[in-house]
C-alpha positions as CSV (number, residue, x, y, z in Angstrom):
1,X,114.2,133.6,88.1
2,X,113.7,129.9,88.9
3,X,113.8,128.9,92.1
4,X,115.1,125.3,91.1
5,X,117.0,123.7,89.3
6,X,115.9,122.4,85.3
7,X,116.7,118.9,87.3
8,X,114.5,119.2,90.3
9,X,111.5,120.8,87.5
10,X,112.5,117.9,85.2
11,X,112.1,115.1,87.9
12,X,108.5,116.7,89.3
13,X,106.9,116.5,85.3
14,X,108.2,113.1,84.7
15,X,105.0,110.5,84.1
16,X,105.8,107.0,83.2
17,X,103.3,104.1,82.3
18,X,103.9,100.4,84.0
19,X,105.9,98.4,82.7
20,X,103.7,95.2,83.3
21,X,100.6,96.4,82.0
22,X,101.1,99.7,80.0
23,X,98.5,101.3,82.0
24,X,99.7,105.3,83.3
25,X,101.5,104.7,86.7
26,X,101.4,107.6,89.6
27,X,102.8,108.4,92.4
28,X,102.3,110.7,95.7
29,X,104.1,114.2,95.8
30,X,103.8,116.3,99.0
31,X,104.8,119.8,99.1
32,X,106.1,120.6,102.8
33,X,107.3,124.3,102.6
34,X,110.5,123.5,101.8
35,X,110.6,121.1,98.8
36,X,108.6,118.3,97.9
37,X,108.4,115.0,98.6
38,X,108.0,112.3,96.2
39,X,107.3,108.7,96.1
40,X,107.7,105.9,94.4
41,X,105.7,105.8,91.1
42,X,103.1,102.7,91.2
43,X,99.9,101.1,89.2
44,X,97.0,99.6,90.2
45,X,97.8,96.1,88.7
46,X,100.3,95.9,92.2
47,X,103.8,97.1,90.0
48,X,105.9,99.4,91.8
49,X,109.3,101.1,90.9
50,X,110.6,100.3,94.3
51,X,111.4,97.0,94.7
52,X,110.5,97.1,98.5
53,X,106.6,97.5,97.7
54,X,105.9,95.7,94.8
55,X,103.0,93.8,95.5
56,X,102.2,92.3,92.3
57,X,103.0,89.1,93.7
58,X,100.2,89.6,96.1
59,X,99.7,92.1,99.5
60,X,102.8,92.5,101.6
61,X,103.4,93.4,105.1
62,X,106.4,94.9,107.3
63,X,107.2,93.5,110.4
64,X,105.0,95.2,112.1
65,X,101.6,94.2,110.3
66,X,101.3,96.9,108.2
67,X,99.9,96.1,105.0
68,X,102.2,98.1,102.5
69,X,101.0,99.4,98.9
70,X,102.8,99.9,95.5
71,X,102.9,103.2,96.0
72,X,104.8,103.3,99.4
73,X,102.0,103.5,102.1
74,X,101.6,101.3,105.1
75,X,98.1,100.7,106.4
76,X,97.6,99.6,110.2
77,X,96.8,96.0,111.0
78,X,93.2,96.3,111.8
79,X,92.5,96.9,115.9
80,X,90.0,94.3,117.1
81,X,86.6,95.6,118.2
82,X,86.8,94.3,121.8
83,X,89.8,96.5,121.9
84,X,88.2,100.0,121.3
85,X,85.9,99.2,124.4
């Protein structure tokens, strides 16, 4: 008994290498109890297979200072040390 579909199975085993740079691409998968989550595949060379975080051109950032990567993370603008105090 399968507990999926051959799709869903299909789409979690799927590996692709960057188009730029033929290098092996991943992506983040996160299992939360009831399915898992999966992001955009990316490399390290800044390529990513959503449009919205390629940053082969160079870092990008969201309006709200968040550095985003190829992969679909946003990292924090960094707090300025007089601030913590």
């Amino acid at each position: 008994m399968t507990l999926f579909s051959a799709a869903y199975y299909a789409e979690l085993a799927r590996t692709m290498n960057c188009p730029r740079c033929d290098r092996p691409a991943g992506r983040d998968e996160v299992d939360n109890g009831v399915g898992i989550l999966v992001g955009p595949y990316g490399c390290p060379c800044g390529w990513s297979e959503n449009p919205d975080y390629d940053t082969s051109g160079g870092p990008r950032h969201d309006d709200a200072g968040y550095r985003l990567d190829q992969w679909g993370g946003a990292t924090p603008p960094q707090t300025i040390e007089s601030e913590i105090r």
